[in-house]
Each structure stands twice: as structure tokens, then as C-alpha cells.
N, C-alpha and C positions, 0 to 999 in steps of 0.2 A: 467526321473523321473516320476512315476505316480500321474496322479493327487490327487485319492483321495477324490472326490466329496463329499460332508456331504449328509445328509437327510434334513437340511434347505436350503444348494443350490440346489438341484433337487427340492424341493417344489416353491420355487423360480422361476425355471426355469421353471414350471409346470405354476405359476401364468404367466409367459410373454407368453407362448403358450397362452392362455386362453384368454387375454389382448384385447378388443375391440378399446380401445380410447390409442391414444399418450401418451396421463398423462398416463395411466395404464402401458402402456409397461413399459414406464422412472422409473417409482417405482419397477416394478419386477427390472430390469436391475441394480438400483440402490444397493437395496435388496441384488443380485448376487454380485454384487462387495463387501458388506460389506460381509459376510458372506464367502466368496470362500477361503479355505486357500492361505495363502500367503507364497509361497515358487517358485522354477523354473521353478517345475512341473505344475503351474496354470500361468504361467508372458503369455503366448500366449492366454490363454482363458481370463486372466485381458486386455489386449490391446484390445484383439473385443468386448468384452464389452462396455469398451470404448471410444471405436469407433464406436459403434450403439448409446450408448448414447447422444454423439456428433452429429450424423444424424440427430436422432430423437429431438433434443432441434431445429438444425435448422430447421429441418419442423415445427416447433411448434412457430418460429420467423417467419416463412417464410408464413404462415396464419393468421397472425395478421393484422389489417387494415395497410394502409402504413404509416399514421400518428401517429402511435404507434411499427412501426415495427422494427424502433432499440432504443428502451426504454429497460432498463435492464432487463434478466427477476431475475435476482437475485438483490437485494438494500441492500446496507450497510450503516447507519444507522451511522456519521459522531462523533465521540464523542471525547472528553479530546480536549488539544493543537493546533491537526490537523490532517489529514488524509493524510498517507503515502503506496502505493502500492508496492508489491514486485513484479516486474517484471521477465522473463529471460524463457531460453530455459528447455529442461527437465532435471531433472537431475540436476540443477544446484546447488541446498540445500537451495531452499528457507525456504522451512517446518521449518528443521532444524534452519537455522538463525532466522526465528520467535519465535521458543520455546525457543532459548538462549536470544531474547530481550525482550518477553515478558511470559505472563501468559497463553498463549493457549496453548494446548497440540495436535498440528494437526499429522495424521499419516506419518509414518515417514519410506521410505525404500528406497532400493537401483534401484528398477527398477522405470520407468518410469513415469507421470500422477497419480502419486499417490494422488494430491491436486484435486479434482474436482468441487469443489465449494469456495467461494471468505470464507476463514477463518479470521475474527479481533481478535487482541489481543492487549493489554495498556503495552505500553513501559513507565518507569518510567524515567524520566530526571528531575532531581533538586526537586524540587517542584511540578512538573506537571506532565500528562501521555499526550502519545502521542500518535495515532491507525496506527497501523501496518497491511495490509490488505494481506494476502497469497493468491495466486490468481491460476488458472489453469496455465502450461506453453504455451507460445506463440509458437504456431507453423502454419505451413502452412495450415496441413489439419486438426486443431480444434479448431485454434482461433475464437470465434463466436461474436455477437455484443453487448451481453450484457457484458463479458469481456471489449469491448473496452472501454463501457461507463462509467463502473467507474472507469475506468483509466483516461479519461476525466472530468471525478468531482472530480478528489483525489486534493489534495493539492500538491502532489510530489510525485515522482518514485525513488524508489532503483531499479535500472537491477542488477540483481544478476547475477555471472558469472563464472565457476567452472574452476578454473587454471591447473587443474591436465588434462585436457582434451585437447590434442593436436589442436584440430580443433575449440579450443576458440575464434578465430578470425572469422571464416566462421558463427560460432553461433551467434555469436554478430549480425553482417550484415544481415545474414536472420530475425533474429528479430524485429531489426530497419525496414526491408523492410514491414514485414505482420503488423505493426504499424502504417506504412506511408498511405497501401492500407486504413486503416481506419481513414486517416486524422488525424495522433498523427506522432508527433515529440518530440521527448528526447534530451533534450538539458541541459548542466552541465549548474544548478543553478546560479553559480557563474562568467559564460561564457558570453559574448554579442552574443545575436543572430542573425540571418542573416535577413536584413529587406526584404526581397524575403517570408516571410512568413505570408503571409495575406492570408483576403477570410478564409474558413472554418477550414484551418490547427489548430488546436489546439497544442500550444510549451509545451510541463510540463519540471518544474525543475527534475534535475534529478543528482542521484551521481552511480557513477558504484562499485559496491561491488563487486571486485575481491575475490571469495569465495575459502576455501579448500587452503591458503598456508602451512598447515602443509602438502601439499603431493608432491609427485615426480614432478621434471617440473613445479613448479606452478612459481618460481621467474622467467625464461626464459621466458614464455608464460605472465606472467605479462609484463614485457619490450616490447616484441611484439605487447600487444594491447597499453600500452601506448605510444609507435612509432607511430601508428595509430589513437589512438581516445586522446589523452594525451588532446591535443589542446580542442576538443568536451567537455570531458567530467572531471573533479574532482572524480580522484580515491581514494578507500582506502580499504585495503590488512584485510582479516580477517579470522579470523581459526572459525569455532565451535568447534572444538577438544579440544584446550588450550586455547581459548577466545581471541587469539590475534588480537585487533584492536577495539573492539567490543565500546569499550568506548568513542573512536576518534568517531566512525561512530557514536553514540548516538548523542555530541556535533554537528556532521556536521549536523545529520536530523533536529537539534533544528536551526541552522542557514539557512537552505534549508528553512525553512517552510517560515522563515523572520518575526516573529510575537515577542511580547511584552506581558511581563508581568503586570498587575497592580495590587494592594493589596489599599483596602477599609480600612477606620475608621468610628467609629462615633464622632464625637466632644466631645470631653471631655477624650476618650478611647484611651484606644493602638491600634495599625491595626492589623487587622488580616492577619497574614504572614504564613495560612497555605493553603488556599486556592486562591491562584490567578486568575485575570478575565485574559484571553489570546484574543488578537486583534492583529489583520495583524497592521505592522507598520507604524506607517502615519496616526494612528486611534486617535480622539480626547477625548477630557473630555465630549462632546456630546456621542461620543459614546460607553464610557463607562458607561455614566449614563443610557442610553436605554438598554443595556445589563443587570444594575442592576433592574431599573425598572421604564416601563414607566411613570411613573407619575413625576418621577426625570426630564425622557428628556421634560416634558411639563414645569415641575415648576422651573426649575434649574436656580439660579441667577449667583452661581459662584462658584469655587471650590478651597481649599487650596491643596497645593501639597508640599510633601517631595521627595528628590529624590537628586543623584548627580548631583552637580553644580548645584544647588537653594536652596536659601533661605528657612530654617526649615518653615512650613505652610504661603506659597508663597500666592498670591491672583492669581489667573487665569482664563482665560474666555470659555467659552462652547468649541470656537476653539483651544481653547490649542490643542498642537502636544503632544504625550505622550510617554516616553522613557523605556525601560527594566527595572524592578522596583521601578516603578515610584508609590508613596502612596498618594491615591487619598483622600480628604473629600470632601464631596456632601453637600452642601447648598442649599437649594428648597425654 
């Protein structure tokens, strides 16, 4: 099939000839890839693209001082509930499961690398939204270090996993492995992990999203990785095609994260139950008052609390432990 070249990709392409500096190529390059049609006649000219851009980000990591040289060069900017990454090989449909949990609209197609930069989108659970981060696929030859690092700040990992692909097993493992080079371990949230893991290894929680069982072989190849990883890892089965499972996996990222909701009043008022404060669990009536606002955590004498199994406006102390909607009043 012909490709078809536009007059904005040859201009494009004009711009990266011309290109003095690294930043300048990485934007023609970028440019090319947005603009280039997309059909099978251009999937080999998408890949070296690709694949220079890849180069050319790590030369541009690889002249940075060393004390800055694996700082992200892309930041994602932590918001709602908690920060959750989509992990997994190419190809696996993470794009896809993004756009079905949340509000982004990332591109979306059949061949390869299609994600090139880290995409957020707010997942809505209950009350709350939760960030859902689409990331590049992990692979051998283009995993780089700003990839790894905000895999290492996220709160938890989805590895996404495409069941219809015979070699699901082999993909999984390779992944795990170019994760491990960068001192990251995936390990099911709800698993005890192995105390052999100190020193610099960073563990993140993690759930495996067995992606695509509306298609051929996906229940076979499910059983096979759960033979193998069952133990490691908390599975759960999902279609983008018919939405099956989508709901389950919502509930489990709200339990991965392991955090707490609290809802404010003012004395005298009803609380406000549409905006909840969100705190890792194990967080006190201290630290929901610094959250609302400092002058609380300096003045705070004491705080009444509603909530299951306690007394309607309970008296409580700074250190109170605080439970999944649990309705705070602040007294200064």
C-alpha cells in the first residue's frame, strides 16, 4: 500500500533536515508522527519515527548533569483520590481502557506505540475521581527513565495484559524484567511481599488487568497466566468491547489505593457530603485538619466525629485514627 505522504508531512520532514539542536529534531519528529496518515501503508515509517524519537529523548537524558539525569523529563501533576499508572507491553489496549474509565480521549489504533507520552484522565468512583495515567509501552528497546520515574511516584499500577495474544505469558515476563533493570517491582497489592526487597528496589501495588476477553483464546490464556502469576498477582478479566468487568476493576483501584474518605461540617450545619477530603489510611483528625487548613492544625483543640460504630458528635483527640466516611467537626 502507498503511502501517500501529505504536504504537511514533507514540510515536517523538511523542518527535521534543517534541525540544529535535539529539542528541534524531537518536534519535527513529533510533528511527523502527528500528521502522517495513519493506515499500513505508513505502520513502518510510524515505527522509525519512533524509534528516533526514542534515541533522541535518551541523548537528551543522557547530557543532563548526573544529579538530574533520571528526574522525569515529562511530570504528571498528581490530582483527585490518587495516582494510578497503566502499565503493559504494546498493544495491550491500554489507551483504550483509559477512554472507557475515564474522560480523556488518547489515540487509539491497532498497530504499535501509539501512546508516546504519559496521558491523565479522572476516573469517577462513588464520590471521588481517581487519575488514571496512560503511559508509553514497556519494552526492551524504548523504555526510558523518565517512564520509570513516574511509575515510582504513582500510587499503584494496572499492568494491562491483551488475552487474545498467544505469547501473553512471554510478554508479561519481559516486562516485569525491563522494570526490575530499573529497580521497580509489581507486586499484587493485596499479596505479602517478599522481605529480600530492600536497598533501592521500589515494590508498587499492583492489579493485572487481563485485557480483550471478548476475543478468541482469551479465557485459555487467562488460566495460563493465572497458573503462573495467580499467587504474585490479583486478577481481573475485562472487555472494552461490552464493558465486562470494568466496574469490579473501579471498586479494586479504590481498595489498591488503601485511602479514606472524610466529609467536614461546620457546627450548627449539615456536612458537606459532596466533596470529600481523601487521606492514606492510618491518617488522623491532625491530618485532616492541615489538609483543610493550616491554622486548624496549629489551633485545633478537639474534634466531634459521626461515623459507623460511634457516638452521633463523639468528642476526639488530634490523634484520632479516622475510618471511610468518617464526618469530621473541627473545633480551633
Amino acid at each position: 500500500m502507498p503511502a501517500n505522504l501529505t504536504p504537511q508531512y514533507r514540510a515536517a520532514e523538511e523542518r527535521f533536515r534543517q534541525a540544529k539542536t535535539t529539542e528541534e529534531k524531537i518536534d519535527a519528529l513529533e510533528e511527523m508522527l502527528a500528521v502522517i496518515p495513519k493506515h499500513k501503508g505508513t505502520e513502518h515509517i510510524q515505527g522509525d519515527i519512533k524509534a528516533r524519537i526514542a534515541k533522541l529523548r535518551r541523548q537528551l537524558e543522557e547530557q543532563r548533569p548526573l544529579h538530574g539525569r533520571y528526574q522525569a523529563m515529562y511530570n504528571v501533576e498528581k490530582e483527585g483520590g490518587g495516582q494510578v499508572v497503566l502499565v503493559g507491553p504494546p498493544n495491550a489496549g491500554k489507551s483504550r481502557l483509559l477512554s472507557m474509565l475515564t474522560n480523556a480521549q488518547p489515540e487509539i489504533a491497532d498497530y504499535a506505540y501509539t501512546t508516546q507520552k504519559p496521558l491523565p484522565g479522572m476516573m469517577p468512583y462513588e464520590d471521588i475521581k481517581i487519575q488514571i495515567v496512560d503511559m508509553p509501552p514497556v519494552t526492551e528497546e524504548f523504555t526510558e527513565p523518565w517512564m520509570a520515574a513516574i511509575v515510582r511516584n504513582a500510587g499503584a499500577v494496572l499492568f494491562v495484559l491483551d488475552l487474545s495474544n498467544s505469547s501473553v505469558l512471554e510478554e508479561l515476563e519481559r516486562t516485569l524484567l525491563v522494570l526490575e533493570r530499573f529497580r521497580l517491582k509489581l507486586h499484587g497489592w493485596d499479596r505479602l511481599t517478599s522481605s529480600e526487597q530492600t536497598g533501592l528496589v521500589v515494590v508498587k501495588p499492583t492489579i493485572l488487568v487481563a485485557n480483550k476477553m471478548d476475543l478468541a483464546d482469551s479465557q485459555t490464556n487467562l488460566d495460563i497466566v493465572c497458573e503462573f502469576y495467580g499467587e504474585r498477582f490479583p486478577m481481573i478479566a475485562v472487555s472494552c468491547v461490552n464493558g465486562h468487568g470494568l466496574e469490579d476493576l473501579k471498586h479494586e483501584v479504590f481498595r489498591m489505593l488503601d485511602v479514606v474518605r472524610v466529609y467536614t461540617k461546620v457546627p450548627g450545619k449539615a456536612p458537606d457530603m459532596d466533596t470529600p477530603y481523601v487521606l492514606r489510611r492510618g491518617s488522623t483528625v491532625l491530618d485532616l485538619a492541615t489538609m483543610v487548613h493550616k491554622d486548624f492544625a496549629e489551633k485545633l483543640k478537639f474534634a466531634r466525629i459521626w461515623g459507623e460504630g460511634k457516638y452521633d458528635g463523639q468528642m476526639v483527640s488530634r490523634d484520632h485514627v479516622l475510618e471511610d466516611r468518617d464526618i469530621l467537626e473541627l473545633h480551633a
